[in-house]
N, C-alpha and C positions, 0 to 999 in steps of 0.2 A: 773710591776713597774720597772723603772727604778731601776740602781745605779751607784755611779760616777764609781765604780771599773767598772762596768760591758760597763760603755760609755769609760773606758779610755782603755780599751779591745781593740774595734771596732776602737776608733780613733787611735791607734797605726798602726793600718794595713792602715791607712788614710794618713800616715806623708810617704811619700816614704822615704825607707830605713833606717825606724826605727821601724822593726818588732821585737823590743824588747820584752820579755815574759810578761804577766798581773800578776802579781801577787804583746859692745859696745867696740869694742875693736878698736887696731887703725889701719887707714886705710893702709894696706899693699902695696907695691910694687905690679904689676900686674904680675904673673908666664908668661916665654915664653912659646911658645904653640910648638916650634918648639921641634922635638925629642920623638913626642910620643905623647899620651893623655893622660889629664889629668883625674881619676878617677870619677866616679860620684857617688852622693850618693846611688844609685840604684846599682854599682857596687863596692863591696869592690876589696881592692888592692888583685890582684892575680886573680880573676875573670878573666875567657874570658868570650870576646864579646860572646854575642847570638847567635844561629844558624842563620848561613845565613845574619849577622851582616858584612858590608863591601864588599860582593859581585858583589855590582854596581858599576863599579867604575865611580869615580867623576870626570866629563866633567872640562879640564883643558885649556878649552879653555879662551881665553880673557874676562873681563869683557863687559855686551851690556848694549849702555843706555847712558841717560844722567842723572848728577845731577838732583835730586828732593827736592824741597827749602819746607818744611813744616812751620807753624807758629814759633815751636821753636827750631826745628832741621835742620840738612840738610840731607841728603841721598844721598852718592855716591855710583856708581856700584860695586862691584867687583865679581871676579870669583870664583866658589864654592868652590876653593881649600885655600881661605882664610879663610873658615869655620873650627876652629879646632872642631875636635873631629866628626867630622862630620858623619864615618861610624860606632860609635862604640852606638850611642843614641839608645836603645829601643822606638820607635814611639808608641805603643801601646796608652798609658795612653794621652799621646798629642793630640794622633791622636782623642782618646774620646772628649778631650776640644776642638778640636776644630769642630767636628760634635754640639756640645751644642754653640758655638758659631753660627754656621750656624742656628742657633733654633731660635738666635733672634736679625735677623737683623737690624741699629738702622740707625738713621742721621747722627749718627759718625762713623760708619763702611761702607763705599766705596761699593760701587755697583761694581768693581771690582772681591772684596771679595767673594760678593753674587753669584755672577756669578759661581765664582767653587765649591759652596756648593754639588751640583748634583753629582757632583765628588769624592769631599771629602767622603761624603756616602759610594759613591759605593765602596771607598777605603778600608772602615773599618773593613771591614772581609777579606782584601791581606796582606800579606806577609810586612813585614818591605822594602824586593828588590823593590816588587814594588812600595809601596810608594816613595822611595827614586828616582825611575827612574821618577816619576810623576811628583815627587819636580823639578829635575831636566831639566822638558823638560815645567811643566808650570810656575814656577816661576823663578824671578832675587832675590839676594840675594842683598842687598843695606845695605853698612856700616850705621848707624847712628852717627850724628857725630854732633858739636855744631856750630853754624855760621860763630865760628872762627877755624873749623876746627880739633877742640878736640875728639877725640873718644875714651878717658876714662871717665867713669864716677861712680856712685854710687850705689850700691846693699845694700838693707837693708831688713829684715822678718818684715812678719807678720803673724797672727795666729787667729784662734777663737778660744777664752779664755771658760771652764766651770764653771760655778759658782755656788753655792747652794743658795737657793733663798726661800722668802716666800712672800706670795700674800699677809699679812696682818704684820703692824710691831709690833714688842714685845720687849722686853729688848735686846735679841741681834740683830734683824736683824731689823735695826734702820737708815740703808743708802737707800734713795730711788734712783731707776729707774726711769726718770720721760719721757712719751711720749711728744712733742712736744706742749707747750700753744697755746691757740686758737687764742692769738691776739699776736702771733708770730711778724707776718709780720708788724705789728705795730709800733715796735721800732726796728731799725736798729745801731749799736748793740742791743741785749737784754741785762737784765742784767749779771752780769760776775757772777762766781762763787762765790766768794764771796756775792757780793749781793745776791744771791739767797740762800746763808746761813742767813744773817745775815738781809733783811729787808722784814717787812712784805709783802709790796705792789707786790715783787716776788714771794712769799712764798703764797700767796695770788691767784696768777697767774695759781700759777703751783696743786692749791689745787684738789682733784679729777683725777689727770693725773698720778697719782702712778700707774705702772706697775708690778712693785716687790720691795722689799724690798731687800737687804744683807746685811752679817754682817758686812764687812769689805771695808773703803773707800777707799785703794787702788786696790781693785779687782772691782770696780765701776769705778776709775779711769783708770783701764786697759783697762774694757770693751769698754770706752769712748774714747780712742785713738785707739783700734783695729778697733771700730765700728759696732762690729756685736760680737755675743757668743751666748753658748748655757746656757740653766738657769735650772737647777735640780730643780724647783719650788714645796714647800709645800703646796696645798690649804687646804683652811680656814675646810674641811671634812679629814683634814690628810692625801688628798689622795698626791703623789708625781708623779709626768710628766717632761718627757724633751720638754721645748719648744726655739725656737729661736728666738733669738729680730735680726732686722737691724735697720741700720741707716733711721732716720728722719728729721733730721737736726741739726743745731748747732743752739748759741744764738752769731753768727758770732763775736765772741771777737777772737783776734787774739792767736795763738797756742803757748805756751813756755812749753819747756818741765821739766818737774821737775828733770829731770837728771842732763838737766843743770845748771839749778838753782844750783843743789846739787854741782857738779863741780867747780861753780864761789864761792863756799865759800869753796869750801875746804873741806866738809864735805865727798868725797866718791872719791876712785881714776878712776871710771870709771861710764860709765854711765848704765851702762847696769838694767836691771829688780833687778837678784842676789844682786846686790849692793844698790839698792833702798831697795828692800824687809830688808833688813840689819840693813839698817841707818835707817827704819819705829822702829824696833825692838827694835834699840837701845837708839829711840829717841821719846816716844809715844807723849810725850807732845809736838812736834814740827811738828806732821803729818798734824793737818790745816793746819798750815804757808804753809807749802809744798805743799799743792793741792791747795789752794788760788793763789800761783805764777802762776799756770796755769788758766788763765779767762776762757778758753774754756769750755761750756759742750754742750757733745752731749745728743739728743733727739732720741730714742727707740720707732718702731713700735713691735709688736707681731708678731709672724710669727710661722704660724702650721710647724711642726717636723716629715713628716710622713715619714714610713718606709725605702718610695722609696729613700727620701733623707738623711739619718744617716750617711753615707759611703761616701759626699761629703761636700763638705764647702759651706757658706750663697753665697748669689746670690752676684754677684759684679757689679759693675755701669753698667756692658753692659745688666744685667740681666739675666745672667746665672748662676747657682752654680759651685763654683771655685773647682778647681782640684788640690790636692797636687802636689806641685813639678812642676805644667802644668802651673799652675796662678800664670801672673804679675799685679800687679798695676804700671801705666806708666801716664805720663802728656798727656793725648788724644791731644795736641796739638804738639807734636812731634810723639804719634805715633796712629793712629787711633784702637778703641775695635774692637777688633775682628781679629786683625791683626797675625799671625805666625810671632814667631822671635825666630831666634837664640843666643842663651845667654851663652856668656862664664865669668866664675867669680871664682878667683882664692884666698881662702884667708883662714884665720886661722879655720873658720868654717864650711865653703862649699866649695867642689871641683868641678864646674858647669860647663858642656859644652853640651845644651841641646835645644830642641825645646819645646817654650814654649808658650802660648799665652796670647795678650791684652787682659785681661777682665774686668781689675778696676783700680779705681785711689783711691787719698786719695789729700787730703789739704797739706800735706808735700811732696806728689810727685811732685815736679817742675824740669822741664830743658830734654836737650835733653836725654842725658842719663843714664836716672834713674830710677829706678825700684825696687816695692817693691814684694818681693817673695814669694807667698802663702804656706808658712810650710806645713801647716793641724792644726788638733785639739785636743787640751787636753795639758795636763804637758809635753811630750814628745816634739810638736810643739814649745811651750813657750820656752822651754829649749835651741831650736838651732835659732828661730825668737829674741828673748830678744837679742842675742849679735851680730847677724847678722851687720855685717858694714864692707865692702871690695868693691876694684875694682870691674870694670863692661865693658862689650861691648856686644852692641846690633848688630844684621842684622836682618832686616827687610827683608821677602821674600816677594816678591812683584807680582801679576800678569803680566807677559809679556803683 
């Protein structure tokens, strides 16, 4: 049998560089990169580099290439030595995400891509040198940049949330999970959240498609903006299992965030989780109002929990399981799944100068450069995802 202590255990060793023991902020100034590197979370201040970390040195030769026009970015060349932080990133964990990328190649991931999977393999049991000499002789590094030529942009977290859950409802766990209606595709919108409280002919709809129950509607509403979590669920024989919901669709009403809401009245000075959870506290008789402002809900499939997967995150649009610290959510229309990028992001919560890869999106990810950062899982995740919001710059490493 599970337990949450015993899940918040495992997913701390899951959150890169928050092997702490088991037992929305505003948008900053972009840091120079010039004078040094910036820290990462995998390396606390004072730490040296790795063994054998910087070794190779970095071809300083000119940028090759020409612009590359994407749907909603652009991609200019430059030379590796624009990459900051470049020889000090431990590739390890990267290097994992991106052999799971090779795992399952899509329509949106470039035949390019595919092409050096064979490689990438063979890579994964060398040395950080030679990955870096590999990077260096088969891929171009290509700024990401906006049409009008912008190349800062936005960095926000995400996280899969745990929640205690029961297959059948009772006095307290009285909030449903509901899978996807059958006659979905029927109404374009479906009804909004509210309606789906408040009229039968919804309520109606959705009768039978209860997935789990919890106690509490803002950890329902969490789930419903993460998209995916894990569920400590009770069955109806007592017995207790961790299972994992993903995403199955929305009832496509469009997304407001209750933060903001909260914001535009005045009621909270920032937007973050902490500060929500706060004003719920201080304000029980006003938590409808505040989930009603957001029409959206998302729709939950079931998804088995087995061993091999505990120690990584739910599958992301490309269809892999996301990798702390490794996984971005990006608009596939600036930059394609499955793709390596380099990502520096300098701000009150994270100090980022790291390889990472495309492997999901989300309904708020829009625009050239923008990207949401896969935490990991449990309280520890929530803690540095919930306030996540700073500058951003992507390089897309691109096949010669």
């Amino acid at each position: 049998m599970h337990s949450l202590q015993q899940l918040f255990c495992v997913s701390s060793l899951v959150i890169v560089g928050t092997l702490a023991g088991c037992g929305g902020v505003p948008v900053a100034e972009p840091a120079p990169v010039a004078g040094g590197p910036l820290i990462s979370i995998e390396q606390p201040a004072g730490t040296p580099p790795p063994a054998g970390a910087g070794t190779v040195a970095v071809p300083s030769q000119a940028a090759t290439g020409t612009p590359l026009r994407q749907t909603r970015s652009r991609w200019t060349p430059v030379a590796w030595t624009d990459l900051p932080g470049l020889g000090e990133d431990p590739l390890g964990e990267a290097w994992s995400a991106w052999a799971r990328s090779c795992e399952r190649p899509t329509t949106a991931s470039p035949a390019p891509l595919g092409a050096l999977c064979g490689e990438v393999r063979r890579l994964q049991s060398a040395s950080d040198e030679d990955r870096r000499r590999w990077m260096f002789e088969r891929l171009q590094p290509y700024r990401v940049e906006t049409h009008q030529n912008e190349p800062v942009g936005l960095l926000t977290g995400y996280y899969e949330p745990v929640v205690e859950a029961s297959r059948r409802p009772d006095a307290r766990y009285n909030v449903p999970l509901y899978g996807p209606p059958a006659q979905l595709h029927l109404r374009k919108p479906w009804y909004s959240r509210q309606e789906i409280d408040t009229l039968p002919e919804a309520q109606v709809a959705l009768r039978g498609r209860e997935i789990a129950w919890l106690a509490d509607p803002v950890a329902a509403l969490n789930l419903q903006i993460q998209g995916s979590g894990r569920l400590l669920i009770t069955e109806p024989d007592g017995r207790q299992r961790m299972v994992r919901i993903g995403y199955a669709g929305t009832n496509d009403q469009p997304y407001r965030s209750v933060g903001g809401w909260l914001l535009q009245r005045r009621e909270v000075r920032d937007a973050s989780w902490p500060s929500i959870r706060l004003w719920v506290a201080q304000n029980p008789g006003r938590v409808q109002e505040m989930l009603w402002a957001n029409p959206r809900v998302t729709f939950f499939q079931e998804q088995p929990l087995p061993e091999s997967e505990v120690a990584v995150g739910p599958r992301g649009a490309q269809g892999v399981p996301l990798t702390a610290g490794r996984s971005i959510a990006v608009d596939p229309g600036s930059i394609p799944y499955g793709t390596p990028v380099w990502l520096a992001s300098a701000g009150p919560q994270l100090q980022l100068q790291r390889l990472v890869l495309a492997q999901d999106t989300g309904s708020a990810i829009v625009g050239a450069v923008r990207a949401d950062y896969f935490v990991g899982t449990g309280p520890e995740a929530s803690a540095i995802a919930g306030r996540l919001k700073q500058p951003l710059r992507l390089w897309v490493l691109w096949p010669r």
